[in-house]
N, C-alpha and C positions, 0 to 999 in steps of 0.2 A: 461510575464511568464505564462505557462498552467499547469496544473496535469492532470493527470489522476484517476480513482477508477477504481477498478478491485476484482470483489471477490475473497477471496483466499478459492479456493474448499475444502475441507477437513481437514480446519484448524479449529481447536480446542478454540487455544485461540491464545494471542500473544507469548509467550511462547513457544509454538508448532510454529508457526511459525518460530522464532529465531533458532531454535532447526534443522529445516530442512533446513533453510537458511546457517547454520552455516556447515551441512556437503554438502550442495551444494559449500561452499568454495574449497574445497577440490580440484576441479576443476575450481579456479580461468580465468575469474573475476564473478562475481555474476552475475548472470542473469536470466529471467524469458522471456521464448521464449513462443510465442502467435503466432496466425497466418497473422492478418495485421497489415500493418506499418503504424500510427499514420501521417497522411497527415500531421498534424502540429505539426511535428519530431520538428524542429528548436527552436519551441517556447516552449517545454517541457525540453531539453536539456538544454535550457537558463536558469536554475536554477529551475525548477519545480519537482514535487515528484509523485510518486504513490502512492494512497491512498488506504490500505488494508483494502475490507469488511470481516469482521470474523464474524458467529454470527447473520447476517443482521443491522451491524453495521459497520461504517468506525470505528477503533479503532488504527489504525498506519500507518505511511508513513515514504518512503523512496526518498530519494534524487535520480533520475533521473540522471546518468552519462553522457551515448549516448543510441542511441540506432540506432540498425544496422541490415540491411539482412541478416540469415543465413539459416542453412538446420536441418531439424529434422535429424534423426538417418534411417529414410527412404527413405530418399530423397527430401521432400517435400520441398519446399519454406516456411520458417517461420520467423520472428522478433524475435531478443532478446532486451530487455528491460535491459542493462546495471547496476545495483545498485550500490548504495554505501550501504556497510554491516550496518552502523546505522540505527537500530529503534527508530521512534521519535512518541512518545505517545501523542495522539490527543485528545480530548475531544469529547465521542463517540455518535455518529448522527445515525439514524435511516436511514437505504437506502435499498427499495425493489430489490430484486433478479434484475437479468440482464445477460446478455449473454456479454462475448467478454470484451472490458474496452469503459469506457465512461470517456470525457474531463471535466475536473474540473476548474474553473477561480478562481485565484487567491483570488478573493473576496468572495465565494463560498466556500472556503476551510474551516473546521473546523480548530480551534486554537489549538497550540501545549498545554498539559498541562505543567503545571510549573515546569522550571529544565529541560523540555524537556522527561521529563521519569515520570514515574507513581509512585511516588516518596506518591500520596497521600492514598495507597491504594485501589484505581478503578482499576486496574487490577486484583484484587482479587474478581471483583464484578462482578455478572452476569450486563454482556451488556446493557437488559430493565433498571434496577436499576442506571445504572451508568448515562448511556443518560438520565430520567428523575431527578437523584439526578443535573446535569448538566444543565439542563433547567431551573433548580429551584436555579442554582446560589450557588447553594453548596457544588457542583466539582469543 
């Protein structure tokens, strides 16, 4: 099993994300089209997630369905990134900017927080705050 991270541009928090995921439904199935196809499609598929940076912080990921060739609204050759609509709340890590998405190893993944949801109130935390209340075993 692999993941992915990918910043999510212009998102706010998780929140906002859900928010814009939720009317991307609208035109089922979920999907997040990028421009290249992850050469190790197979081993992402096989139960791996994408890891959303919000913030300069991985803080959520989502379960990887498929992922498949398709076309932008211009024409162009693009990748959709398949989802499944759960957000699962992570314990949030510190990850410098990046272009495109980078592969994640399973062992490398941050842990889901407990309950799978932010149940402890760190979603209500700014990101610095949450990653080092986390570090410090307190998240």
């Amino acid at each position: 099993m692999l993941h992915i991270t990918k910043l999510a541009v212009g998102v706010r928090d998780t929140a906002h994300l859900a928010a814009l995921q939720e009317a991307r439904l609208a035109d089922p199935p979920l999907r997040h089209v990028t421009r290249n196809l992850p050469r190790r499609r197979s081993e992402i598929v096989d139960g791996g997630s994408i890891y959303w940076v919000i913030g300069g912080f991985v803080r959520v990921r989502q379960r990887v369905v498929d992922i498949t060739e398709t076309r932008r609204d211009d024409g162009t050759p693009a990748t959709a990134i398949v989802l499944d609509p759960t957000l699962v709340c992570v314990r949030p890590r510190p990850v410098r900017a990046f272009q495109g998405w980078r592969y994640l190893s399973a062992d490398d993944a941050p842990p889901d927080l407990a309950g799978n949801q932010a149940t402890d109130g760190s979603r209500d935390l700014p990101p610095a705050l949450a990653a080092k209340l986390g570090e410090l075993g307190l998240l």
